[in-house]
py3Dmol code that shows the C-alpha trace and the ligand (Angstrom):
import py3Dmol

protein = """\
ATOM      1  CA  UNK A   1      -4.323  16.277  29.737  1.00  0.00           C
ATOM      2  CA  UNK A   2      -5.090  14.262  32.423  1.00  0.00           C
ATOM      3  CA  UNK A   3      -2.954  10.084  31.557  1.00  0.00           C
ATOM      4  CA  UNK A   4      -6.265   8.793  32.650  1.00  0.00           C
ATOM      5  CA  UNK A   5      -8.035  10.389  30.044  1.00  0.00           C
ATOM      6  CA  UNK A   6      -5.426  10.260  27.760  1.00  0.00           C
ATOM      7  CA  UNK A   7      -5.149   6.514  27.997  1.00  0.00           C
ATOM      8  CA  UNK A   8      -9.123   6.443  27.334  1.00  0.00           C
ATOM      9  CA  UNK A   9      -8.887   8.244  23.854  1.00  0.00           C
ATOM     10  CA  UNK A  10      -5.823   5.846  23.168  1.00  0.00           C
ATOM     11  CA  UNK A  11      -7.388   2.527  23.864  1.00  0.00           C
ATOM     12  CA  UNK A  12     -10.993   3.857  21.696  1.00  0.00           C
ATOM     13  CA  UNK A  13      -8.280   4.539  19.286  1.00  0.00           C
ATOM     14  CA  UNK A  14      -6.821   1.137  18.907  1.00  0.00           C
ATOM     15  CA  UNK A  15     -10.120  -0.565  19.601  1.00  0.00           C
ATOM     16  CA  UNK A  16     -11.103   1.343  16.510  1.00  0.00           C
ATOM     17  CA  UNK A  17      -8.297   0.350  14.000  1.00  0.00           C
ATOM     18  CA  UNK A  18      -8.543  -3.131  15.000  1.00  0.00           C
ATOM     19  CA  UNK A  19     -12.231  -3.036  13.666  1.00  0.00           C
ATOM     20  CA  UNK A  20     -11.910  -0.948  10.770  1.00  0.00           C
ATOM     21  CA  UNK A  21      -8.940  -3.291   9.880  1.00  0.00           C
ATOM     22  CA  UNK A  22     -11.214  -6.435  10.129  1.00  0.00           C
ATOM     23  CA  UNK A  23     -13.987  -4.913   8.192  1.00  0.00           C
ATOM     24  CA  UNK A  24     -11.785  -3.966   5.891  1.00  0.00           C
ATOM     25  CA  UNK A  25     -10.727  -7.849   5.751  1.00  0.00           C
ATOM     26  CA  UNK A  26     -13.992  -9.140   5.303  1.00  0.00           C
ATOM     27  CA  UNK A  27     -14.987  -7.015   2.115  1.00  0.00           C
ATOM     28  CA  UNK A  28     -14.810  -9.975  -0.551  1.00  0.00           C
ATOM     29  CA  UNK A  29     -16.970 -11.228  -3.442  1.00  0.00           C
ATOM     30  CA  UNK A  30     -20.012 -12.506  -1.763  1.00  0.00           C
ATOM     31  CA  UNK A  31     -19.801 -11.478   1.984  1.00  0.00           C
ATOM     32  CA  UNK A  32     -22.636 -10.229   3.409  1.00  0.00           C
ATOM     33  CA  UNK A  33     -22.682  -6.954   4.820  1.00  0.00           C
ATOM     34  CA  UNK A  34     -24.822  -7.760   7.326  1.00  0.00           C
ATOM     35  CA  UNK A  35     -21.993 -10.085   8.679  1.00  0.00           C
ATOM     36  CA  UNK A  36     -19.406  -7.498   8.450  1.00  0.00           C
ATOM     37  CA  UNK A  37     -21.526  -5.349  10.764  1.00  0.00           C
ATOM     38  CA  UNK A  38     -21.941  -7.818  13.111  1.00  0.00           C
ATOM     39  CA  UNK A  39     -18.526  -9.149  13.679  1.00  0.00           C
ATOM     40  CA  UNK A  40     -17.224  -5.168  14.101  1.00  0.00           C
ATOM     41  CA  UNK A  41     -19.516  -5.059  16.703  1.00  0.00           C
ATOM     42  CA  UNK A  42     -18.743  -7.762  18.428  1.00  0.00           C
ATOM     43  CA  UNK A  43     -15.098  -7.650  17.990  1.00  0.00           C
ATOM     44  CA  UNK A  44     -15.893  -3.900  19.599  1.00  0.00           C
ATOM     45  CA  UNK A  45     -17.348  -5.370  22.735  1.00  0.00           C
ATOM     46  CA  UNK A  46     -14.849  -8.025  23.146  1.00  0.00           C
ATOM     47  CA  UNK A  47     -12.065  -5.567  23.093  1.00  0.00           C
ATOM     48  CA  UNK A  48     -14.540  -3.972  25.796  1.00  0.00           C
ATOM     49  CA  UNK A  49     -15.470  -1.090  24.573  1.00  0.00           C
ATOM     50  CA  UNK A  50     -19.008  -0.093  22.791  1.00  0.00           C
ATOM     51  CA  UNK A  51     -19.938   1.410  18.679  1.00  0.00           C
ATOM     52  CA  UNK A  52     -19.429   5.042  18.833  1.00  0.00           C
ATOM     53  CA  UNK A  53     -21.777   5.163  16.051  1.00  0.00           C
ATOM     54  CA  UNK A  54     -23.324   2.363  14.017  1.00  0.00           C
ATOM     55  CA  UNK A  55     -20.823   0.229  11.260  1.00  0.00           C
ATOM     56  CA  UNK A  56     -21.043   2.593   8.575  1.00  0.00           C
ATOM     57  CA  UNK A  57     -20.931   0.142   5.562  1.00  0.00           C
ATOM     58  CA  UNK A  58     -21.359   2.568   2.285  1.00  0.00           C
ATOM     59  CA  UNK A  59     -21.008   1.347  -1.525  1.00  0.00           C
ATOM     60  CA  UNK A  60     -20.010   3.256  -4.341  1.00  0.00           C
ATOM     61  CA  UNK A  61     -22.037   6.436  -4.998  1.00  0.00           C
ATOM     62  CA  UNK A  62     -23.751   6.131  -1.177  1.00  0.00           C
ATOM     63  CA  UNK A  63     -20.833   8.206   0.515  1.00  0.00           C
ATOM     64  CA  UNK A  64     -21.784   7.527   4.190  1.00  0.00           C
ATOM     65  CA  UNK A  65     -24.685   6.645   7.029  1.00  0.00           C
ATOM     66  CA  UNK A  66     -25.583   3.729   5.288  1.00  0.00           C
ATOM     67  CA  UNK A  67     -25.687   0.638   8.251  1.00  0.00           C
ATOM     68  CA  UNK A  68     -27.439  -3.061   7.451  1.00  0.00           C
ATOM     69  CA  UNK A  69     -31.046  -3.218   8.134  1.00  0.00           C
ATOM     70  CA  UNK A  70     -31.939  -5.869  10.525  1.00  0.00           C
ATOM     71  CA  UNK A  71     -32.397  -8.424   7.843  1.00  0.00           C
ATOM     72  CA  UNK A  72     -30.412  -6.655   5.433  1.00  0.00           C
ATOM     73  CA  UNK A  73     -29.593  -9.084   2.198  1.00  0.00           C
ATOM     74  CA  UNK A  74     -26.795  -7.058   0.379  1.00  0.00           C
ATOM     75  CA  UNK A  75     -23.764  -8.784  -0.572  1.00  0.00           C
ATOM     76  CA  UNK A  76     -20.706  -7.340  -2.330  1.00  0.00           C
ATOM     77  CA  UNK A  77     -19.785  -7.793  -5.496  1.00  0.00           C
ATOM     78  CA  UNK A  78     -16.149  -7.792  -7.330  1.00  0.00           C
ATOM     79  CA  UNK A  79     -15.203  -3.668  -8.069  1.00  0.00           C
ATOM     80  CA  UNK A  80     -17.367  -2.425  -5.546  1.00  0.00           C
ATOM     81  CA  UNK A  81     -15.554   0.755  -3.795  1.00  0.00           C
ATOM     82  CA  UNK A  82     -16.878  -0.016   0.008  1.00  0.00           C
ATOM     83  CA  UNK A  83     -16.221   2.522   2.989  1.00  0.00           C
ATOM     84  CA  UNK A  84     -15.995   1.604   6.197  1.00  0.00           C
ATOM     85  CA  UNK A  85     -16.467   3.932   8.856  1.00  0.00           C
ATOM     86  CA  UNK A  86     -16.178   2.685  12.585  1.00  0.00           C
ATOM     87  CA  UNK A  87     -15.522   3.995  15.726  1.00  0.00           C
ATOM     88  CA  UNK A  88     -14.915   2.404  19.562  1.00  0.00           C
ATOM     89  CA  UNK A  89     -16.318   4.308  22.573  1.00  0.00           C
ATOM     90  CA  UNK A  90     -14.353   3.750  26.068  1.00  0.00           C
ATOM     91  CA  UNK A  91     -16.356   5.645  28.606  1.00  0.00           C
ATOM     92  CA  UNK A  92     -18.074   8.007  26.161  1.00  0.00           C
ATOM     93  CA  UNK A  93     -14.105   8.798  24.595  1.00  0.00           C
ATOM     94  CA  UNK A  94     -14.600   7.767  21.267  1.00  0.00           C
ATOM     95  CA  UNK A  95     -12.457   6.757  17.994  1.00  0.00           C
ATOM     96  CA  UNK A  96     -13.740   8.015  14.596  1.00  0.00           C
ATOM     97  CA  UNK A  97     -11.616   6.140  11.501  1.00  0.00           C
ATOM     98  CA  UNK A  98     -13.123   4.931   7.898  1.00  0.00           C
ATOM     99  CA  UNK A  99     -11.122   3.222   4.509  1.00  0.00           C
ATOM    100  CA  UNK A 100     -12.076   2.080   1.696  1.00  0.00           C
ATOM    101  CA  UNK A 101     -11.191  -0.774  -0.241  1.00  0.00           C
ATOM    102  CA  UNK A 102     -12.377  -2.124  -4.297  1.00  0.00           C
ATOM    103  CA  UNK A 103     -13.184  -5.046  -3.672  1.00  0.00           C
ATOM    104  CA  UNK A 104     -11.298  -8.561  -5.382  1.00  0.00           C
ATOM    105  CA  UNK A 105      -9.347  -6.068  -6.945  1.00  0.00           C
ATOM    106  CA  UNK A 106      -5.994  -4.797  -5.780  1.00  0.00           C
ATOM    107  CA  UNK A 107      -4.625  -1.448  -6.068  1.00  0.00           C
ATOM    108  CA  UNK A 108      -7.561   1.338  -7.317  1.00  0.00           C
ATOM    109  CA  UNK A 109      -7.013   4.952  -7.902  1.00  0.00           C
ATOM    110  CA  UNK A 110     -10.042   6.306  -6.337  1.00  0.00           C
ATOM    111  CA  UNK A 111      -9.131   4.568  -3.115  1.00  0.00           C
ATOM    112  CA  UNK A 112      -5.672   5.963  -3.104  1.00  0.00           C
ATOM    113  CA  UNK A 113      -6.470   9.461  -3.993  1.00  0.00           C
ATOM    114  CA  UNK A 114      -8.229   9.488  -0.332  1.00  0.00           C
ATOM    115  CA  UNK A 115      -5.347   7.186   1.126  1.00  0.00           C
ATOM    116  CA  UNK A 116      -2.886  10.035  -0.209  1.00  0.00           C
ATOM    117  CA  UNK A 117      -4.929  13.106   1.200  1.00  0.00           C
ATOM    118  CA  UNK A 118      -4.940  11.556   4.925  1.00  0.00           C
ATOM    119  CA  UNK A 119      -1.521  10.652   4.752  1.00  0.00           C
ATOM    120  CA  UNK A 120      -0.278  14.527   3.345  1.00  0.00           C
ATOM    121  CA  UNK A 121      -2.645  15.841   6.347  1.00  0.00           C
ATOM    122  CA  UNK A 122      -0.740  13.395   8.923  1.00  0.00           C
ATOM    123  CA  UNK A 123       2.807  14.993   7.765  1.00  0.00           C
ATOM    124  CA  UNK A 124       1.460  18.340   8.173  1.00  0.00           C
ATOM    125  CA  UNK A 125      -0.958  18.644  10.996  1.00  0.00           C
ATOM    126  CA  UNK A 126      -0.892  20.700  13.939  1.00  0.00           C
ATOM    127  CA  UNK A 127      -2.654  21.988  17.066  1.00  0.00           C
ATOM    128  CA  UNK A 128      -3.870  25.400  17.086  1.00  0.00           C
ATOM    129  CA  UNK A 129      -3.301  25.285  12.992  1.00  0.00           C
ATOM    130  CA  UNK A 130      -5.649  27.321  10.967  1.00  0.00           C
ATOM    131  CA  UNK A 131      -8.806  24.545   9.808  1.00  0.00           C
ATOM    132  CA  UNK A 132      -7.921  25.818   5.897  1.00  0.00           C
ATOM    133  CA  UNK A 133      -4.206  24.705   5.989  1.00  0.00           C
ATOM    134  CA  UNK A 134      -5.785  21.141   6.281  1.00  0.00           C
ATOM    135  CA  UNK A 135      -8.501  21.462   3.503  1.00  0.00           C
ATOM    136  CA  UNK A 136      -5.963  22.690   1.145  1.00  0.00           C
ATOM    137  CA  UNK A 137      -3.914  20.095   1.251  1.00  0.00           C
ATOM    138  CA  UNK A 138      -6.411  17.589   0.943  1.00  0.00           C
ATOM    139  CA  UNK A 139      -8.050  19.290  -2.179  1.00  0.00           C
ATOM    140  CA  UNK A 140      -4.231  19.659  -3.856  1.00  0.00           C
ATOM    141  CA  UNK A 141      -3.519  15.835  -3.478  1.00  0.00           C
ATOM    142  CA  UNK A 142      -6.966  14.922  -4.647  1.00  0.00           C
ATOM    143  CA  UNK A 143      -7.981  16.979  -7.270  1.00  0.00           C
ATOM    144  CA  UNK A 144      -4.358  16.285  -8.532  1.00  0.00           C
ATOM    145  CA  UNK A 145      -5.194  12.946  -9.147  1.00  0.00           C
ATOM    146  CA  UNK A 146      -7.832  13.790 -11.265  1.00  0.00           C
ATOM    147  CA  UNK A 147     -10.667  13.267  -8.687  1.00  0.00           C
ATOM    148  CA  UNK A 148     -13.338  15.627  -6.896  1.00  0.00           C
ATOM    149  CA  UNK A 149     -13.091  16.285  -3.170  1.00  0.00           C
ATOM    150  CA  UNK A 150     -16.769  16.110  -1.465  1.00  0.00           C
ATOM    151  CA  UNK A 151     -17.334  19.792  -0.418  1.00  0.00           C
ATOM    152  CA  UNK A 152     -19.671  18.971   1.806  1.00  0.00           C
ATOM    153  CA  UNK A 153     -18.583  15.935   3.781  1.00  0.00           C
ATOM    154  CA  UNK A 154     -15.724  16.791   6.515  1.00  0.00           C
ATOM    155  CA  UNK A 155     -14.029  15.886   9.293  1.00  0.00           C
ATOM    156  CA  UNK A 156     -14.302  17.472  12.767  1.00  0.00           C
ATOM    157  CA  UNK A 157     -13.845  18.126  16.463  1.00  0.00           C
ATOM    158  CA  UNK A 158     -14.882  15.100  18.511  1.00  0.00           C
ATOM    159  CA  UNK A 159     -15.312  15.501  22.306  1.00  0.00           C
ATOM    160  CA  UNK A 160     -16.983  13.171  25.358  1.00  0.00           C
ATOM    161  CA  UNK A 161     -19.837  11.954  24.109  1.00  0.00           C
ATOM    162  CA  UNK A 162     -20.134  13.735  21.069  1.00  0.00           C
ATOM    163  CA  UNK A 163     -18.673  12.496  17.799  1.00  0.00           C
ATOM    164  CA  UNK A 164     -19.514  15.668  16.170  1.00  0.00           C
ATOM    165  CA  UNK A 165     -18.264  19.323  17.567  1.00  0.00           C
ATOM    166  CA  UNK A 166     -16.417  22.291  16.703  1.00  0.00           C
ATOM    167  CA  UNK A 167     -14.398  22.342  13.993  1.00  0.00           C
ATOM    168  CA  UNK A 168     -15.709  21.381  10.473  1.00  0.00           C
ATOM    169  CA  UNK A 169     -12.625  20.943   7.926  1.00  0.00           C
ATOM    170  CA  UNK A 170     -13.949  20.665   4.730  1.00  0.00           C
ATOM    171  CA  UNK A 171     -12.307  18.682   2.310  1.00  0.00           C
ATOM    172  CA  UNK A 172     -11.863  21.531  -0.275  1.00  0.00           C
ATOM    173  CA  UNK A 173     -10.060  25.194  -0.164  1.00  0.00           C
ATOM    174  CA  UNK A 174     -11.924  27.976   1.196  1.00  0.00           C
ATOM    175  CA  UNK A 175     -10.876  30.629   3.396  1.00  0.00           C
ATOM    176  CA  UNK A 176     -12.364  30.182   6.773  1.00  0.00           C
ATOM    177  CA  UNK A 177     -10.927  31.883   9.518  1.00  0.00           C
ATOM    178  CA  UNK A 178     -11.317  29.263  12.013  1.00  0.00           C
ATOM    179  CA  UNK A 179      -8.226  27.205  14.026  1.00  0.00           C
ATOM    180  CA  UNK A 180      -8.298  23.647  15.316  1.00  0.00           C
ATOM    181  CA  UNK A 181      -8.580  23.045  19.011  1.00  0.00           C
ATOM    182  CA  UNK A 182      -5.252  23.073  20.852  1.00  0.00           C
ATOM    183  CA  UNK A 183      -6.092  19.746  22.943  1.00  0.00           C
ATOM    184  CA  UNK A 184      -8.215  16.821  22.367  1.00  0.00           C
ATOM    185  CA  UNK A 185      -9.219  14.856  19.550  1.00  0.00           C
ATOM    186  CA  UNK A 186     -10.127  15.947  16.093  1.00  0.00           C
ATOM    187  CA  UNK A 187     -10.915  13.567  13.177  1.00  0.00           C
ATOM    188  CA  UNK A 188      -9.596  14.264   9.329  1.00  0.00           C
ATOM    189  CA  UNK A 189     -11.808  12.438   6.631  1.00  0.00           C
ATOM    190  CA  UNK A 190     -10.658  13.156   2.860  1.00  0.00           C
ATOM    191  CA  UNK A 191     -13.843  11.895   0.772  1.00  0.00           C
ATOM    192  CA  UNK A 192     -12.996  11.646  -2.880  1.00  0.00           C
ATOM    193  CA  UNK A 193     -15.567  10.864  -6.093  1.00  0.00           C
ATOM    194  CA  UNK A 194     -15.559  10.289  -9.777  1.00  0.00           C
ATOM    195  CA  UNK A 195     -18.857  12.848  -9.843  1.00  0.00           C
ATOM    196  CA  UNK A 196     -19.243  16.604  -9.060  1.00  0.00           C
ATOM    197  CA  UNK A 197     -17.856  16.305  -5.337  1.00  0.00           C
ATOM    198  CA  UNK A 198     -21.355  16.610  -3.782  1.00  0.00           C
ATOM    199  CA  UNK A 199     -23.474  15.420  -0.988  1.00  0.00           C
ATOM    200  CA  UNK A 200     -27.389  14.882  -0.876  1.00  0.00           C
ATOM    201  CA  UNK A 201     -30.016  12.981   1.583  1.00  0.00           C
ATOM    202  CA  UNK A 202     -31.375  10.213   0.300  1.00  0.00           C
ATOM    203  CA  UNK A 203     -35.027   9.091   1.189  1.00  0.00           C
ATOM    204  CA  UNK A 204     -33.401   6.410   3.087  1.00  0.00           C
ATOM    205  CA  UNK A 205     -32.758   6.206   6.979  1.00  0.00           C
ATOM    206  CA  UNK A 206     -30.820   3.495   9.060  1.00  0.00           C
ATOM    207  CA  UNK A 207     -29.214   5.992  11.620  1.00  0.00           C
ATOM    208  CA  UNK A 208     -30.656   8.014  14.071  1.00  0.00           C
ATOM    209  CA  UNK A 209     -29.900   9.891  17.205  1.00  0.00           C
ATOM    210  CA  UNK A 210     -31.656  11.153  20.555  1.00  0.00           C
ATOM    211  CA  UNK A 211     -32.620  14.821  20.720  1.00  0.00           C
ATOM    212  CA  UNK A 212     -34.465  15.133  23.714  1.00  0.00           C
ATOM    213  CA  UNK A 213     -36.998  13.273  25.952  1.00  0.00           C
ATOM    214  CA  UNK A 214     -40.468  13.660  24.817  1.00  0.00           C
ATOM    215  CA  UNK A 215     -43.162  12.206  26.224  1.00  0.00           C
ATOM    216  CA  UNK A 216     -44.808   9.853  24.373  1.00  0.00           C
ATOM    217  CA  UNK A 217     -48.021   8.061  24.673  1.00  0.00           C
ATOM    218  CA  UNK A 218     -47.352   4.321  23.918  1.00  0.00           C
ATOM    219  CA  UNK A 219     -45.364   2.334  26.536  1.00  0.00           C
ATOM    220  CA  UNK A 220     -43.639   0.558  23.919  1.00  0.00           C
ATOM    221  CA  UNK A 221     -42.510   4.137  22.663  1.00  0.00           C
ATOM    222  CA  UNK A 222     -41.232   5.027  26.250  1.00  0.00           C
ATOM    223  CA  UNK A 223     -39.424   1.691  26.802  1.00  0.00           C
ATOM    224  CA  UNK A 224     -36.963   2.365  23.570  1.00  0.00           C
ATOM    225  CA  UNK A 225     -36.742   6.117  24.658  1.00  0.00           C
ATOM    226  CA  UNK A 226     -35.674   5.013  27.824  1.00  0.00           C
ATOM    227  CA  UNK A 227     -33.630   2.114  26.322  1.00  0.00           C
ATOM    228  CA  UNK A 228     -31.982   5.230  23.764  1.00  0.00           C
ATOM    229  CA  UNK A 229     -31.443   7.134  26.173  1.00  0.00           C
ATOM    230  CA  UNK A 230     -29.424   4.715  28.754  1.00  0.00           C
ATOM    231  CA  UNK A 231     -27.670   2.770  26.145  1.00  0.00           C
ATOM    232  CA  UNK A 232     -26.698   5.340  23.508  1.00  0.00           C
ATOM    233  CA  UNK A 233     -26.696   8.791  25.537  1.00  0.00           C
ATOM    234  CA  UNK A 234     -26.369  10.795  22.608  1.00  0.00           C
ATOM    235  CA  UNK A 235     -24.577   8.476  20.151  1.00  0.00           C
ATOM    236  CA  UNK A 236     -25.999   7.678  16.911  1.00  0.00           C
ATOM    237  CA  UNK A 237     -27.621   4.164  16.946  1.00  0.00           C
ATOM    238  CA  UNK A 238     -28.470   1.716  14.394  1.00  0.00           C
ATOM    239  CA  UNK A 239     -32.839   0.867  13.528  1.00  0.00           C
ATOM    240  CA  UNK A 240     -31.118  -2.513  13.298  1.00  0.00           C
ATOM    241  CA  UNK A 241     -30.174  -2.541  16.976  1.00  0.00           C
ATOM    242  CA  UNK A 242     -33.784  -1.405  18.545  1.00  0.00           C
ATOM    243  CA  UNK A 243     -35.758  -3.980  15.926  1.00  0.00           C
ATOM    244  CA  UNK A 244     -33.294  -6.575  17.520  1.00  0.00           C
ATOM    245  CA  UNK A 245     -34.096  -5.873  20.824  1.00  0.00           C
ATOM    246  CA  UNK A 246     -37.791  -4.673  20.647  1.00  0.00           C
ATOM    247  CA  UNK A 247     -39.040  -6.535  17.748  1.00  0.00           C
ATOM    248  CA  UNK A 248     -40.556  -5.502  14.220  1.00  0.00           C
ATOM    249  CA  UNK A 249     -43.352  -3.123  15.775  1.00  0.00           C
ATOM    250  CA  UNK A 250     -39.822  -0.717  16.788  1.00  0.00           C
ATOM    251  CA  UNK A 251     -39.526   0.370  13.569  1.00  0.00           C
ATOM    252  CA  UNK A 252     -43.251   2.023  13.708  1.00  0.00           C
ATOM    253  CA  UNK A 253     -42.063   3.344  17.095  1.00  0.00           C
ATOM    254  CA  UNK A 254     -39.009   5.199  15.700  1.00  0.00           C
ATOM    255  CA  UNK A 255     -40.928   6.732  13.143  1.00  0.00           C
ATOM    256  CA  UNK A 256     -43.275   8.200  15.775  1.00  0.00           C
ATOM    257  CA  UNK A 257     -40.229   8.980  18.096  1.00  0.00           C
ATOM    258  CA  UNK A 258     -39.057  10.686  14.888  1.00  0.00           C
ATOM    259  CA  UNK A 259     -42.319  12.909  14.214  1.00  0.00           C
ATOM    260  CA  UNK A 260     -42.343  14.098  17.939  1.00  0.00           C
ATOM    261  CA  UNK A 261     -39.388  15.196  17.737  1.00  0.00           C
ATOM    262  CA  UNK A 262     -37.352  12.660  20.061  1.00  0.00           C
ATOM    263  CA  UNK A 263     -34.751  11.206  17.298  1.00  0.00           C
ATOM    264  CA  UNK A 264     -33.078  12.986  15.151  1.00  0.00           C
ATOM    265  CA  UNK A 265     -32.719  11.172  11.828  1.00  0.00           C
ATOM    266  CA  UNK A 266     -29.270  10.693   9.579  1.00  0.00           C
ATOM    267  CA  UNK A 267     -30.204  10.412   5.880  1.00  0.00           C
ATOM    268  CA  UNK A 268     -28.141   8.117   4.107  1.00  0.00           C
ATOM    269  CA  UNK A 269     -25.780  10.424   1.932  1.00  0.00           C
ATOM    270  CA  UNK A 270     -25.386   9.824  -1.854  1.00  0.00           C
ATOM    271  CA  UNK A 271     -22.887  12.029  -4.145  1.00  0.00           C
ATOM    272  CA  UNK A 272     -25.605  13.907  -6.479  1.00  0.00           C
ATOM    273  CA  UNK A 273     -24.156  13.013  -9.553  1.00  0.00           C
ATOM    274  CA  UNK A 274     -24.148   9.036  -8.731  1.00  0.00           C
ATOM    275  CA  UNK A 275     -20.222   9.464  -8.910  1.00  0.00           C
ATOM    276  CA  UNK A 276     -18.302   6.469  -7.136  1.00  0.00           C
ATOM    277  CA  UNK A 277     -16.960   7.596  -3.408  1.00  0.00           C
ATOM    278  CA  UNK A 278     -13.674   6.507  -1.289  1.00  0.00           C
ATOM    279  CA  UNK A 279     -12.989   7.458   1.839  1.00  0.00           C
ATOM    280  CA  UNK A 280      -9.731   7.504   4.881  1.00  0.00           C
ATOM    281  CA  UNK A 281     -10.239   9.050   7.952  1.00  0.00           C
ATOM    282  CA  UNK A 282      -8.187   8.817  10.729  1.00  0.00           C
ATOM    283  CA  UNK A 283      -8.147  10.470  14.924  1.00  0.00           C
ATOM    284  CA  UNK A 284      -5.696  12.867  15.911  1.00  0.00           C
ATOM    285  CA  UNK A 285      -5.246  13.521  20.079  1.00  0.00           C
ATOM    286  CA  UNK A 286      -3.777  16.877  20.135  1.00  0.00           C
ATOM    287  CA  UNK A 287      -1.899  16.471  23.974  1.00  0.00           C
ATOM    288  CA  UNK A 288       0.457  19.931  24.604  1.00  0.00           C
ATOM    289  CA  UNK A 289       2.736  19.485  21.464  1.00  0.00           C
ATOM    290  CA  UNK A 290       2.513  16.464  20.878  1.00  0.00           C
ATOM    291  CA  UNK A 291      -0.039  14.677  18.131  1.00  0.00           C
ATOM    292  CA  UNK A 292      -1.227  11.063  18.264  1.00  0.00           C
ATOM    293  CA  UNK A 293      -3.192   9.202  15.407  1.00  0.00           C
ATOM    294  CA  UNK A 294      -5.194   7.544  18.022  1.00  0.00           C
ATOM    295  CA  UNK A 295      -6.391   5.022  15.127  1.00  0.00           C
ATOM    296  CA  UNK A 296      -3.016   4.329  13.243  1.00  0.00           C
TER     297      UNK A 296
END
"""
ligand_1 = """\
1
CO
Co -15.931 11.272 11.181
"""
view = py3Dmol.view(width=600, height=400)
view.addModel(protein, "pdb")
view.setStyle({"model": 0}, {"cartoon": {"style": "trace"}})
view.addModel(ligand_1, "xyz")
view.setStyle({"model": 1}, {"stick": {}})
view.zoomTo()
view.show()
């Protein structure tokens, strides 16, 4: 790999354990999530890089792709299991990390079972491995601590631009026949739940994407297609974000974006059986034999 690039997926890397760390910090009684967003995002751009993906801010049994609205109220409360899933994007090379944390409390089991399944798959990962190898391990440590892994949530290959490629490792055993990428970056995310250990859309969407440039018919419509498409590329981006910049009428906009088939949309994902969630994830840059957790 080229140090030029290499340096890139390092410094997204650090950029995003710095603001998973200070999310992380802010998750007392009280705080506002809404101001937890904010700060990660502007502690992102300070440290010069932008979101690869909207502050994922998810409590208890919402497992992920929940990010504030634009006036978003919610505060946490004391014993609420909150994930935090960030990422930093330097030039379109992008960071993908997450923890959890109960909050006012210290130590919680739920939190550690996914702690303990990252830091197994850190001791044992490898480029070129078989993708099972990993699942296995992460379904031994957590379903040995008496919790469910999320058979549907995983983590994945994560390339220029594109947070979500290639490999899928799911989180519990199976028998796929498929091997991790031999260089690049590929992110590990143990998801762990008092309920059944599965995944379903809510009605709810804060997240969306660009799939491809329609035209559209109102010019307000066109401006945040255009505005999508030259901020974001193809990064997710927050409804929050576009209501900030365009005003209340946006959100009508997305939905229309939405129905012509311009967005794609990311449900906000809750475990089925309303079973609380925790969550680690970390980045791995796979460089020749060598492997860096970019987001340690
Ligand atoms: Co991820």
């Amino acid at each position: 790999m080229e140090k030029e690039e290499r340096d890139k997926w390092l410094l997204a890397g650090k950029i995003g354990k710095e603001i998973r760390d200070l999310g992380i910090s802010m998750c007392v009684p009280g705080a506002k999530i809404l101001d937890i967003a904010e700060a990660i995002e502007k502690k992102t751009i300070e440290m010069g890089a932008k979101p690869s993906f909207p502050p994922n801010i998810s409590i208890n049994q919402i497992a992920a792709h929940y990010t504030p609205k634009f006036d978003d109220k919610t505060e946490l409360t004391k014993g609420d299991i909150v994930k935090i899933d960030v990422g930093a994007s330097v030039d379109g090379y992008l960071s993908d990390t997450a923890a959890s944390v109960a909050v006012g409390e210290g130590e919680n089991k739920l939190v550690n079972a996914t702690k303990e399944a990252l830091e197994a798959v850190s001791k044992m990962i490898k480029p070129g491995m078989e993708v099972h190898q990993i699942s296995e391990v992460i379904d031994d440590v957590i379903s040995g601590l008496g919790f469910s892994p999320i058979v549907n949530l995983g983590g994945h290959g994560v390339g220029r631009y594109s947070l979500h490629e290639g490999e899928f490792i799911s989180n519990s055993k199976n028998y796929s026949g498929s091997f991790l990428r031999k260089e690049g970056v590929v992110a590990v995310e143990p998801f762990a739940t008092t309920g059944g250990g599965y995944v379903i859309d809510s009605a709810e969407v804060q997240i969306y994407q660009l799939a491809s440039i329609k035209n559209v018919r109102s010019s307000l419509g066109r401006d945040i297609l255009k505005y999508i498409s030259e901020e974001y590329n193809e990064l997710p981006f927050a409804k929050r974000w576009i209501v900030t910049k365009f005003g209340r009428f946006a959100e009508i906009e997305i939905r229309n974006l939405v129905a012509a088939g311009a967005l794609n949309e990311f449900n906000v994902l809750k475990e089925k059986d309303n079973g609380l969630v925790s969550q680690f994830e970390h980045s791995f840059l796979f460089d020749g034999e060598t492997v860096t957790i970019t987001t340690l």
